[in-house]
C-alpha positions in Angstrom: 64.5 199.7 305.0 63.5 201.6 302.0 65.8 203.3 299.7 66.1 206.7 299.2 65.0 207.3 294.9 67.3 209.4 293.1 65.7 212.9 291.8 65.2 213.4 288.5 67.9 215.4 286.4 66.8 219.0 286.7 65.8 219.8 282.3 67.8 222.0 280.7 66.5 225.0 279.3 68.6 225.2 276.0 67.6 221.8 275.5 63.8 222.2 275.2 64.7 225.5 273.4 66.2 223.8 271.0 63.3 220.8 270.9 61.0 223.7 269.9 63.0 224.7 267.1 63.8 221.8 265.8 60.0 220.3 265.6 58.7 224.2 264.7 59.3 223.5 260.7 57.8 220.4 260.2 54.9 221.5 262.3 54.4 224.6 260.0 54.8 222.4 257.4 52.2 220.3 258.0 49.6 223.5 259.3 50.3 225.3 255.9 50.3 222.1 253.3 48.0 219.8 255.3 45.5 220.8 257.5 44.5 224.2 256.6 44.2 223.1 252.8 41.9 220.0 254.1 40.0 222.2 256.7 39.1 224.5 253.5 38.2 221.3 251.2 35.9 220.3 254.5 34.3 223.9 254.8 33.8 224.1 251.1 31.5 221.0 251.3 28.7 222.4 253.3 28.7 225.4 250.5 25.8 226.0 247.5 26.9 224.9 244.4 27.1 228.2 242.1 24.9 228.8 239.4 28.0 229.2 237.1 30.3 226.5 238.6 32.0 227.3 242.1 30.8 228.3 245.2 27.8 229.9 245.9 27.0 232.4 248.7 24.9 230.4 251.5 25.5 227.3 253.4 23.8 224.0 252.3 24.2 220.2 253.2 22.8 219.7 249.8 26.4 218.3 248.9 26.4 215.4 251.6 22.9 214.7 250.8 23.9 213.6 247.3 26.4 211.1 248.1 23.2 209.0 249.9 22.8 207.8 246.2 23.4 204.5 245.0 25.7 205.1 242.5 28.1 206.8 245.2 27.9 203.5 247.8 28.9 201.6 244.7 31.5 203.7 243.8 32.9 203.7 247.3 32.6 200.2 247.7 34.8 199.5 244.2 37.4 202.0 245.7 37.1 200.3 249.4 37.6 196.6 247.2 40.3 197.3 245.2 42.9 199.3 247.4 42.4 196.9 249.8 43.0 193.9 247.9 45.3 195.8 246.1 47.2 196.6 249.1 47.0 192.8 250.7 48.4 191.4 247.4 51.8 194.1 247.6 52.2 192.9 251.1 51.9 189.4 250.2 54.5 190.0 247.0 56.9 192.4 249.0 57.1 190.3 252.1 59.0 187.6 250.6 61.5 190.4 248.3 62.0 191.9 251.4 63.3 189.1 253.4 65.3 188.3 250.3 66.8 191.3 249.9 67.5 191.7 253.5 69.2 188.3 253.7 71.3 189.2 250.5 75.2 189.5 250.8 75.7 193.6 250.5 76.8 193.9 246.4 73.4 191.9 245.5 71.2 193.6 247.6 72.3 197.1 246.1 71.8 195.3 243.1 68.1 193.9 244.0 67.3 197.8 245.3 68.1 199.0 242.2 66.1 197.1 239.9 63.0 197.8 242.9 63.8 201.8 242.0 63.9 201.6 238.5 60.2 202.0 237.6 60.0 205.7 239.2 63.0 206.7 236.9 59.6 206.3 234.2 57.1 208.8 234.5 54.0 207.3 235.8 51.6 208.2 233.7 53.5 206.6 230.9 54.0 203.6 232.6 50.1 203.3 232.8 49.7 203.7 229.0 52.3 201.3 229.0 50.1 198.4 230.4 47.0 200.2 227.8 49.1 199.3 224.7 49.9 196.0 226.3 46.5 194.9 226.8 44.9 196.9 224.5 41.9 194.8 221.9 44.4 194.0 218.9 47.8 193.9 221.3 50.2 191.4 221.2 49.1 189.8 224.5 45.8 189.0 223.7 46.5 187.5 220.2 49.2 185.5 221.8 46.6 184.1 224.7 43.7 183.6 221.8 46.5 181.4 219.9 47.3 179.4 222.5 43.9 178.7 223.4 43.7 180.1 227.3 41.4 182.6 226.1 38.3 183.1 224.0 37.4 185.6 220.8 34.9 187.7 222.7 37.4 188.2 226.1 38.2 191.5 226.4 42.1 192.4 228.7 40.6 195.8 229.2 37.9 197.4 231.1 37.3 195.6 233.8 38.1 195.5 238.0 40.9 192.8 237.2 42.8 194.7 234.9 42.6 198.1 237.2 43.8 196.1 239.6 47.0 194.3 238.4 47.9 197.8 237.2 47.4 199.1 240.7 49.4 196.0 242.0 52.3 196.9 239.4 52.3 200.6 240.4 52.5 200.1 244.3 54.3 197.0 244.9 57.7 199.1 245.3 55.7 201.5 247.8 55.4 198.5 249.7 58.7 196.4 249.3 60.7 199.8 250.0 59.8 200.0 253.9 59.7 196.2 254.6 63.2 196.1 253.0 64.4 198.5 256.0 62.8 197.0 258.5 63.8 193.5 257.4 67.8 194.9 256.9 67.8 195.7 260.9 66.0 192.1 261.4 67.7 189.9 263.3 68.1 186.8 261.0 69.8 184.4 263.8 66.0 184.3 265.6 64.9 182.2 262.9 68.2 179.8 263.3 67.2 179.5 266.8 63.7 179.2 266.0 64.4 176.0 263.3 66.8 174.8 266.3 63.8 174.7 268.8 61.4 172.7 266.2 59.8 175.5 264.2 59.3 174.7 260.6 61.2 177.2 257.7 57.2 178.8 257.2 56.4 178.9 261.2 59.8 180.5 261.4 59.2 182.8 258.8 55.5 183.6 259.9 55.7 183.6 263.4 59.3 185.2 264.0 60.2 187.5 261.0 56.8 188.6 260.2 56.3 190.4 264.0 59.9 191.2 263.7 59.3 193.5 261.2 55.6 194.5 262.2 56.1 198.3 261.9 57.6 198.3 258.2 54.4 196.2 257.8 52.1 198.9 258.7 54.5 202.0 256.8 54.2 199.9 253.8 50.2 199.3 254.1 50.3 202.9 254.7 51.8 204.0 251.6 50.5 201.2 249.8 46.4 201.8 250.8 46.6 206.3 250.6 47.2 206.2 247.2 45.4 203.4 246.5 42.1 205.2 247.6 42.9 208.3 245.3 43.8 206.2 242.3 41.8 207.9 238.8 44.9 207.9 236.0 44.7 204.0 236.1 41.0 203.0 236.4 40.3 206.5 233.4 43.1 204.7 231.4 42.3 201.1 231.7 39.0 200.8 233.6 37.0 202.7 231.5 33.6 204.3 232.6 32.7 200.8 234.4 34.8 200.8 236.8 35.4 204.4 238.3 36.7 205.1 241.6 36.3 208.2 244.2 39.1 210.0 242.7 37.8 210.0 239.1 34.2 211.6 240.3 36.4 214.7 242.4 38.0 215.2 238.8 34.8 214.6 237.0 32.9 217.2 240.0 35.4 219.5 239.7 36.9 219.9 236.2 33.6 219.0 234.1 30.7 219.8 236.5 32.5 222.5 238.5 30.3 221.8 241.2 33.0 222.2 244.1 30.9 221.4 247.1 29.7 217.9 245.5 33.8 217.5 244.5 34.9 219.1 248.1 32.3 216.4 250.3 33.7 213.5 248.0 37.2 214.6 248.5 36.3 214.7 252.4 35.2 211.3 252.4 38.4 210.3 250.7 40.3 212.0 253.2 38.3 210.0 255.6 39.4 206.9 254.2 42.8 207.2 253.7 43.4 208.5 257.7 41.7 205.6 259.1 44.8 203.2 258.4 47.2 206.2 260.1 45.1 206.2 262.6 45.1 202.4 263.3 49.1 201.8 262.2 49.8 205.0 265.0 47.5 202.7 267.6 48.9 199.6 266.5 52.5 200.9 266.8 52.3 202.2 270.5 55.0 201.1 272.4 53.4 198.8 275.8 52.7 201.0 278.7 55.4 199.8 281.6 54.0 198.0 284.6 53.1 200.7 287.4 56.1 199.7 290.4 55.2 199.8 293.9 56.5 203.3 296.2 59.1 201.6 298.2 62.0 199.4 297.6 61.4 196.0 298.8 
């Protein structure tokens, strides 16, 4: 005999109502802020470049055409390169903080948070030209490696892909330990007591039961780890040098030295681009499971 289902609870009108309102700001938020400012950068790539600097009057795809050249897939490779490993090596360095921290009794981990938030008390740019005077040719570093032999006369600190990205490491790494910390405070740290109980080594505990335990603050922290990442300039200008430019220094080179807006606004596009794609895969990664459809009847 097959049971009767119950109806579902009628909705209550003040309770949508008030749904509406409470999703209206951020939504006009993000309208005003985000995607009518990008639909204009998008729209102001298929533009003429003035003859003065700007825009010019007609419509062009002379813009998109340009970024076919090598120097642009090079570019865009470097930037590709380095956030990525960039990003990977915060993971790698935050993971274990994180489980740390998480693990902590409550008056050392306030203590271990603090010392994570004291960098942005210093303004970032300064903490750039921090690592500049550290590395710089006649710095203290470099004599000190020279005298004890690790390096040799002619090595240059500066101007290369491996200094841009330990500075990019250094700058990031408390985008990324900042998110796993909360999800690995909410972890459940008797699963890996039952997991060395069943057999599991301390590194197949810690690999195969807290790192999918705290899978979404691993895809928020490669999130805030990879977008700014891809629109780093201040630290591959500062201690890159010409070499080693990234998208973001050719939109301020396109747009304050050229003034060629479409060329800057079809670069800026591509960035864009680039920096969605991992929203895009953390929001289909992060899906909850659809529910297995049930059969009509009771059985």
């Amino acid at each position: 005999m097959n049971e009767s289902r119950p109806l579902p609870a009628p909705r209550c009108p003040s309770r949508s109502h008030s749904e509406w309102a409470l999703t209206a700001a951020p939504f006009i938020w993000l309208i005003v802020l985000f995607a009518a400012p990008t639909a204009v950068v998008v729209f102001m790539s298929f533009r003429e470049a003035g003859p003065h600097g700007g825009l010019g009057e007609a419509w062009s795809l002379r813009a998109w055409k340009d970024l076919a050249q090598p120097i642009y897939l090079v570019i865009l490779w470097r930037t590709l390169r380095l956030s990525l490993i960039a990003s990977a090596l915060c993971l790698a360095l935050a993971l274990p903080v994180a489980y740390l921290a998480g693990r902590a009794p409550p008056r050392l981990r306030s203590i271990l948070i603090l010392l994570i938030v004291v960098p942005f008390w210093t303004n970032f740019l300064i903490r750039v030209f921090a690592w500049r005077i550290i590395l710089q040719p006649e710095g203290m570093l470099r004599r000190a490696l020279i005298g004890l032999g690790w390096i040799e006369e002619d090595v240059v600190l500066m101007y290369n892909e491996w200094t841009v990205l330990l500075v990019m490491v250094y700058t990031y790494l408390p985008f990324a330990i900042l998110p796993l910390y909360a999800a690995a405070e909410r972890f459940d740290y008797s699963l890996l007591d039952a997991a060395r109980d069943l057999g599991a080594s301390a590194a197949g505990a810690f690999f195969r039961v807290f790192v999918p335990g705290v899978s979404r603050g691993l895809l928020a922290a490669l999130a805030m780890v990879l977008i700014p990442a891809l629109g780093s300039y201040v630290i591959p200008d500062l201690v890159g040098g010409p070499g080693q430019e990234m998208l973001g220094n050719k939109i301020a080179q396109r747009t304050f030295v050229d003034r060629n807006l479409p060329h800057a606004a079809a670069l800026a596009t591509l960035l864009i681009a680039a920096a969605l794609a991992p929203i895009a895969a953390a929001f289909l990664f992060s899906r909850p499971a659809q529910p297995a459809a049930q059969n009509g009847g009771a059985r």
